[in-house]
Residue, then its C-alpha position, 0 to 999 in steps of 0.5 A: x538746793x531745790x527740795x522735792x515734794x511729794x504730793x500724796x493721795x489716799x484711798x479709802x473704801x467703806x462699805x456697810x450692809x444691815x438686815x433691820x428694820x425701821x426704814x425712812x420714807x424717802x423722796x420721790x427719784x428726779x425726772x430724767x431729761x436725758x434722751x432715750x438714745x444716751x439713755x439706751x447707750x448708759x444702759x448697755x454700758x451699765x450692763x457691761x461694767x456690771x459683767x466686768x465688776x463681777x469678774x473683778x468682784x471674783x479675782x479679788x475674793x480669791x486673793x484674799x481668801x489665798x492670804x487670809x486663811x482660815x479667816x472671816x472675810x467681807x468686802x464690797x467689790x463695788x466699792x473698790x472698783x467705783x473708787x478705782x475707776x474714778x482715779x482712772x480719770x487723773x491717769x494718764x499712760x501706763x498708769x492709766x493701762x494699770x488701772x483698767x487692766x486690774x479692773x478688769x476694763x480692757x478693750x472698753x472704751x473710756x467713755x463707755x466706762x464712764x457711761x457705765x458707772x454714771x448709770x449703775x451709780x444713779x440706778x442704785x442710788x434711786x428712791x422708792x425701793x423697800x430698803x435703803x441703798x446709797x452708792x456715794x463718793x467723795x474727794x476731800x482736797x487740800x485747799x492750797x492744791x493746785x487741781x484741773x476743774x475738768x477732773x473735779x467736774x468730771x467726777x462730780x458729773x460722773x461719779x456724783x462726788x462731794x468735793x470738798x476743800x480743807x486744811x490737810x496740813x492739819x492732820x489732826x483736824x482733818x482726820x476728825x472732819x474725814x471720820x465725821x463724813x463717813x460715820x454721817x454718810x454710814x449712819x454711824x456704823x464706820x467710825x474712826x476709820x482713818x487712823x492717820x494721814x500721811x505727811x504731805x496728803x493732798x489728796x483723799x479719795x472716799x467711796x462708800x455704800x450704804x445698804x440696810x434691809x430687811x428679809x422678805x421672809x423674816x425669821x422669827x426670833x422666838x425659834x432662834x436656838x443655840x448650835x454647833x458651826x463646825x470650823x475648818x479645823x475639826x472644832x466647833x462653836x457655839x452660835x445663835x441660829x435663826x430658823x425658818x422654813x419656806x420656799x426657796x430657790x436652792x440647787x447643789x453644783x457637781x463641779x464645784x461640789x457646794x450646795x447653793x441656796x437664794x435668801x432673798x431681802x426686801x427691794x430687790x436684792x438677793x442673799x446667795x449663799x454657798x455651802x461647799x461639801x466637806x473639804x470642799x472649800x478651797x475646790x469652790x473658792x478657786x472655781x469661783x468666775x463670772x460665768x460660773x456664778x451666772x450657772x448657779x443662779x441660773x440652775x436653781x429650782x424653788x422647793x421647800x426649804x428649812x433653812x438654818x442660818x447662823x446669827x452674826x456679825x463681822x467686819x473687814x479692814x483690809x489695806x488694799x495695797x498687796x491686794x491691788x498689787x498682785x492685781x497689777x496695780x503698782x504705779x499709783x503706790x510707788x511714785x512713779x504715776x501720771x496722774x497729771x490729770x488731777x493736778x499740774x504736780x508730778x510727784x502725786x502718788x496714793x499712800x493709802x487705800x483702805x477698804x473696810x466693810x461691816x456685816x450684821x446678819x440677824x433676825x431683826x425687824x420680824x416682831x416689830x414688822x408685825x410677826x412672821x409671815x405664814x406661808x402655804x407650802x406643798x406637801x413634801x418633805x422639805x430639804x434641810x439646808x443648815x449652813x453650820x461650817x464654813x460658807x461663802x456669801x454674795x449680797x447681789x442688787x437683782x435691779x442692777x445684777x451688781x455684786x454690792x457684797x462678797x464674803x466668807x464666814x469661816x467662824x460666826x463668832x469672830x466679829x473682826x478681821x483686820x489684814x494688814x499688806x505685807 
């Protein structure tokens, strides 16, 4: 009697996103000896899988906040969409379509895909920035797997993935070493993501990025003051709320009836923060698309601002299962995938796709960067902007024009949200 394995392969996603302060030197970014016309041609396609991980960024923010309620949200679309892509190179035929039809990469040749990701990768992950910035993968293999060369070249040249051989038949030991690669990789702000492993895991797919910054206008602690943030439900909490005034792009959209205001951090990156109008929220949350998100930044004015901000802290671990389901995405979970490109095996199929994320938005890093800054302002009345019930959030790299971050802050003061696929 012949016996059937299943070969089994997990994802996991991590991201981490810090404003402090206290940031290492790093080394000068490698001479690149690529020629100016593939370069050109990487850039072109970089712009175009930024565009389409934008709209992917949107689709996948809107089905979360339709399952998740009343509840935090915070995730890295750029995570997620990195570690899919990379899969998209063991796919083969319908499971192949799946996935780039979920990301949003239909009717784009694959090779400009692949372009696309290798220069936005290589582009985030470059040195010399005033913050810290690091896009990173990993596959981590069972070391009796059968696997083709050409995928694990492939990944390493494109994604700029570890590859990395271990006992998975061992799922104790394995766990620690996997758990191990991430804290180190996320300077120990993920710990302990993977539970557990599956019966039978080959194979683990690991994304994960690494942003830590501080605010070009810093806010100074000493005028941080207890407040109100009124919840969506008509009750209230009491939270820290930073303060400052400055000059600020900001604007108000009529069509989606929400206030939007530009906060931006050192290095080139971009807080953009949208406050819906009382009873509003759903109204922007369903209107949210690429283009739209294009328009307000594009309609902002710099004024005179005070901002109110609150002081926070959350966390989302989502199984990305139900999530990438109602994407389309069901082949690669339900045993019936062509991912013969990874490996000779038929009965590879992902058991896991873990996603999880950590948000710490304080005043940090002002005293210790030697005080607040003073800055001349016009002699006009400045808009309040207090940002005191629920909001939306996007943390954009202005380099790239990438969405590293998106979120929803329903209550500052629950630091978790766990969501488990049904």
């Amino acid at each position: 009697m012949k016996m059937k394995i299943n070969f089994i392969l997990g994802l996991l996603f991590t991201g981490l996103f810090l404003t402090i302060n206290g940031l290492h030197q790093q080394k000068p970014p490698a001479q690149n000896h690529q020629a100016n016309l593939q370069e050109s041609e990487e850039r072109k396609a970089k712009t175009e899988v930024v565009s389409r991980n934008t709209e992917f960024a949107c689709k996948m923010y809107q089905d979360l906040a339709k399952r998740s309620k009343d509840k935090n949200i915070f995730f890295s679309p750029l995570s997620v969409s990195t570690s899919f892509s990379m899969l998209t190179m063991g796919a083969k035929d319908y499971t192949l379509s799946q996935l780039i039809d979920s990301l949003n990469l239909n009717k784009m040749p694959p090779k400009k895909i692949y372009q696309g990701f290798h220069y936005l990768i290589h582009s985030l992950n470059q040195p010399g920035r005033d913050l810290k910035l690091h896009l990173g993968n990993a596959v981590f293999i069972e070391k009796e797997l059968r696997t083709h060369k050409s995928f694990l070249n492939d990944i390493r040249n494109v994604y700029e993935a570890d590859v990395i051989s271990m006992d998975l038949k061992d799922p104790k030991k394995a766990i620690g070493q996997i758990n191990n690669y991430i804290s180190k990789e996320t300077h120990g702000e993920i710990t302990n993501m993977v539970k557990n492993l599956d019966s039978g895991t080959s194979l683990l797919l690991i994304n994960y990025i690494y942003f830590q910054a501080e605010w070009e206008k810093k806010f100074n602690p000493k005028d941080t003051e207890e407040d109100e943030f009124f919840l969506i439900d008509g009750r209230s909490v009491k939270v820290p709320m930073m303060y400052r005034g400055g000059k600020y792009k900001n604007g108000y959209d009529e069509e989606l009836s929400c206030r939007i205001l530009e906060l931006p951090f050192k290095g080139n990156v971009t807080g953009l923060f949208i406050l819906p109008d009382k009873g509003k929220l759903k109204n922007v949350e369903e209107g949210l698309n690429k283009d739209k998100l294009i328009q307000m930044s594009q309609s902002l004015k710099l004024s005179s601002v005070d901002v109110c901000l609150p002081k926070f802290s959350i966390s989302g671990t989502y199984n990305m299962k139900k999530c990438l389901s109602d994407l389309g995405v069901t082949r690669i979970f339900d045993g019936s995938a062509d991912l013969t490109r990874i490996t000779p095996q038929k009965t590879l199929k992902v058991s896991q796709a873990l996603h999880k994320a950590v948000l710490k938005m304080d005043e940090k890093g002002a005293e210790a960067a030697g005080g607040t800054g003073v800055e001349t302002l016009p002699m006009t009345v400045p808009i309040l902007f207090r940002l005191n019930h629920p909001f939306l959030l996007i943390i954009k790299d202005d380099i790239t024009n990438s969405t590293l971050f998106m979120g929803r802050i329903m209550n500052p003061t629950s630091s978790k949200h766990l969501f488990e696929a049904a």
